[in-house]
N, C-alpha and C positions, 0 to 999 in steps of 0.2 A: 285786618287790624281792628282792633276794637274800636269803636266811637261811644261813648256814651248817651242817652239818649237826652234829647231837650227836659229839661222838668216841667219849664212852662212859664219861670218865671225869668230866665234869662237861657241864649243860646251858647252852646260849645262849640268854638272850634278845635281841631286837633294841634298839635303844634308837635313835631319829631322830635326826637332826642337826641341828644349826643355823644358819640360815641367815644370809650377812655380804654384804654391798649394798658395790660399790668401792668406795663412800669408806670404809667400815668396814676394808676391805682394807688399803687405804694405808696408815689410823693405826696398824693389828697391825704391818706391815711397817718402817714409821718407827721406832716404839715400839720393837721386837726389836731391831732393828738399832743403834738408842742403846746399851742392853742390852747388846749385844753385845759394843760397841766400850769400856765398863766394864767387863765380865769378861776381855778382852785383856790386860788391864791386869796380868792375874795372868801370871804369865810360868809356870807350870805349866798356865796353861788351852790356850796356843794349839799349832798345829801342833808335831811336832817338829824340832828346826834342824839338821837332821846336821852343817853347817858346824861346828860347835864341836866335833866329835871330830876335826877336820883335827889332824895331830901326833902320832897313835898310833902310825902306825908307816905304812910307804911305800904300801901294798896300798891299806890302806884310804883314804889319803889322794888316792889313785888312783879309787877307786870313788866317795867324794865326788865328786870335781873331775868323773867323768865324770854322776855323776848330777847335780848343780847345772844343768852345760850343758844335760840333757836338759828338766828344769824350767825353764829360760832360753828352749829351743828353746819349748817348748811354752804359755809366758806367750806367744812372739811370734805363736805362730797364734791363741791367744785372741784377742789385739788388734787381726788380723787380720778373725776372726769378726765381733768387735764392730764395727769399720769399715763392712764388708757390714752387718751387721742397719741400721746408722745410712741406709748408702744405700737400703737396701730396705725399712725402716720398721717395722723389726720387734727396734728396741733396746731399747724400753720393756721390753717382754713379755722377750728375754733377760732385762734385769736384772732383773725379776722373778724369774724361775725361778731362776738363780742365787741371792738372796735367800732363796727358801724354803727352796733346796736347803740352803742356811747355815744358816739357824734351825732348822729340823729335827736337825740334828745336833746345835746346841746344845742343843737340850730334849732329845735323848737320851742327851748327856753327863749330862746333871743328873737326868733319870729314869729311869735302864734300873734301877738298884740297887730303887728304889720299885715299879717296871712287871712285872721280871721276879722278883728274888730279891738277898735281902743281900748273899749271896756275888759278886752279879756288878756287875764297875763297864765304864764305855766307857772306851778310851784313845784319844787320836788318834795319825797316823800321821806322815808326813812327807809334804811333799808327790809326791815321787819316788813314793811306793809309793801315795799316791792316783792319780796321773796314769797311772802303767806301770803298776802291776797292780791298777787299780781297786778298791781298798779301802779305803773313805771313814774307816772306823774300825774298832775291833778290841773285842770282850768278852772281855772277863778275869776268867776264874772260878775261884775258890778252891777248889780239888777238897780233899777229905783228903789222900789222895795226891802230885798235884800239879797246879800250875796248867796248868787248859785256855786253850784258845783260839779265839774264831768269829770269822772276818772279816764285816765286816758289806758291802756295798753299797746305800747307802741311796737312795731314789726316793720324793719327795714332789713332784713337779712334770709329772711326765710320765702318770700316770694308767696305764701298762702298762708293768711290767715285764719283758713278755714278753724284750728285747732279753739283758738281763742276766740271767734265768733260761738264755736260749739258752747263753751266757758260759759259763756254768758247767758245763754239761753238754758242753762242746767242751773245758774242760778236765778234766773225766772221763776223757773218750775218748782224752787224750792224759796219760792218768798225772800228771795234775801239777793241785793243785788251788791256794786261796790262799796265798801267800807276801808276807812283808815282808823287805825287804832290807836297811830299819834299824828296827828296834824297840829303844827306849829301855826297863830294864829297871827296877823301883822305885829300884834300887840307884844310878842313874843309867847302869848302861855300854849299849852299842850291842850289839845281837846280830841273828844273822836268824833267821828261824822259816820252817820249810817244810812243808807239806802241814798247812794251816790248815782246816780245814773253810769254805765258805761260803756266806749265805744274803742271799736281799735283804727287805729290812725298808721296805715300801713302804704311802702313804697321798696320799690327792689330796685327796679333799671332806670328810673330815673334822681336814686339816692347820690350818682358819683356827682353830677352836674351840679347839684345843688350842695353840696361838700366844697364841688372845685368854687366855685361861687363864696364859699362862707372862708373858708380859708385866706381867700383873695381879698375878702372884705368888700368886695365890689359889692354893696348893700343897696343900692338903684337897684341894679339886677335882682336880686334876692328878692326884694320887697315885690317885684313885679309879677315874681316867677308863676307859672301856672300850677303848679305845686301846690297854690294855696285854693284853687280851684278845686283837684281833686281832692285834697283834706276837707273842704268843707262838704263836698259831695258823699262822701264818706261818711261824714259827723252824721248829716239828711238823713241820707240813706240810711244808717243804722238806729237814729233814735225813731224815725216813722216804723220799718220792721217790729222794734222792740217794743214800742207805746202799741200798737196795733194785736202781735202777740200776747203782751201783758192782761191787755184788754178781752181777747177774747178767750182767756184762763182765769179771769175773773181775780188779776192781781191790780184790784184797783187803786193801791196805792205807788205801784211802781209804774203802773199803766199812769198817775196822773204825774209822777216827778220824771218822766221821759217827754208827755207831752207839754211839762210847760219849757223845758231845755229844747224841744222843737219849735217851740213858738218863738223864742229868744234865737235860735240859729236859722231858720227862715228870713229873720228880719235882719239878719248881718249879709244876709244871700243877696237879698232885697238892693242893700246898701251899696251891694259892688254892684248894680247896673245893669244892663239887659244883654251884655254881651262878654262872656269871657271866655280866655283862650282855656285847655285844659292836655295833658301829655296828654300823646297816643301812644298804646303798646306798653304800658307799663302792666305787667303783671300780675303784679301784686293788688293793683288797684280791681283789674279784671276781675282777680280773684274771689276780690273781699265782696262784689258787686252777684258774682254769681252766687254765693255762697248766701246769699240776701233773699237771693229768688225762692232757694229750698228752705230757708230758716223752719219752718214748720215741720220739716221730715229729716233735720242733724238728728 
């Protein structure tokens, strides 16, 4: 079984997981998804609608109109998808994965402030900049100074990140890291944000527990979970690889907006104390860890 190793600044114990039989599967997934469709309801929870900034002025009314189509275009190869899964028998299992992929977010909307640190809340995005520049949601951190930014791409279905770790480091190599082309700002207006830091925040075998957990609202539990262990282990570990790569490719300015988002999540690590517990045998965590080690030769 995997243990991950000490960093230095606080120790890991393993803790097991628990184990959920289909039918237990199902009711998480029914259960959240009810959930779900009650927090929709708050019109600050869901996606953002770029359509409602049409009438600012011609440009941008332009850049909607062409991103909508692109979101149009891209709903119809979904439906597409779907179609084949239905003929080849493999629809169930999509709408699963989809599914988890959704709930996942949502328990990270409502736990990154508890998981990671006060200062930091999730925003969602639009779906233009989920689709085009694959970033499921964004962290918004209250610096002194001013607010940072980490794109996140989230992965709770697929067990390897490795695809999306590649992503990232192909946009290294070409100077250009995450970007949102509408980000809704507290104030309400529309702005873009460019050379986002970003990292992926990925879990497979121990997504059901923490599901059955949020469903249940048992939020003691939640807030405790070791979950929040490996997600920050993961954030570490991927902006140290990234600022270090960057660095030694001579992209010094993605090399300096990585290492100061490591200096800001070092000191939330700090925060939690010299000892935390962290899953063992999650996979996907393994994954995303080995996949860290080669970054140099994806």
């Amino acid at each position: 079984m995997f243990r991950p190793e000490n960093n230095g600044l606080f120790s890991l114990e393993a803790t097991p997981e628990k184990y959920f039989s289909k039918k237990e599967k199902k009711q998480i997934l029914a259960l959240a998804m009810t959930k779900i469709e009650n927090l929709m309801k708050d019109p600050t929870r869901g996606d953002i609608d770029i359509e409602k900034f049409t009438g600012i002025n011609e440009k941008v009314d332009q850049e909607i109109n062409a991103a909508s189509a692109y979101v149009d275009y891209r709903k119809q190869e979904f439906k597409k998808q779907e179609e084949l899964s239905k003929k080849y028998g493999t629809y169930e299992e999509k709408k699963e994965t989809e599914l988890i992929g959704k709930i996942w977010e949502e328990i990270l909307f409502d736990q990154i402030k508890n998981w990671i640190g006060e200062k930091v809340k999730m925003k969602k995005v639009s779906k233009y900049d989920d689709y085009r520049n694959g970033i499921d949601g964004v962290a918004e951190i209250d610096c002194r100074d001013q607010t940072r930014f980490l794109a996140l791409a989230l992965d709770a279905t697929r067990g390897d990140p490795l695809r999306k770790i590649k992503t990232i480091k192909e946009s290294i190599d070409k100077n250009q890291i995450g970007k949102l082309d509408f980000f809704q700002t507290n104030q309400g207006d529309l702005m873009k944000i460019k050379n986002i830091p970003k990292v992926v925040i990925a879990v497979k075998d121990s997504f059901w527990e923490i599901a059955d957990l949020w469903v249940k609202e048992d939020f003691k539990a939640l807030s405790n979970h070791p979950v929040q262990n490996q997600i920050l282990q993961q954030i570490i570990a991927q902006l140290e690889t990234y600022q270090k790569y960057a660095t030694e490719n001579k992209k010094k300015e993605i090399a300096a907006a990585y290492r100061t988002l490591l200096e800001i999540f070092k000191a939330f690590e700090k925060d939690k104390g010299k000892k935390q517990q962290i899953l063992e045998g999650d996979i996907a965590h393994t994954r995303l860890l080995k996949a860290l080690e080669k970054f140099n030769k994806l």
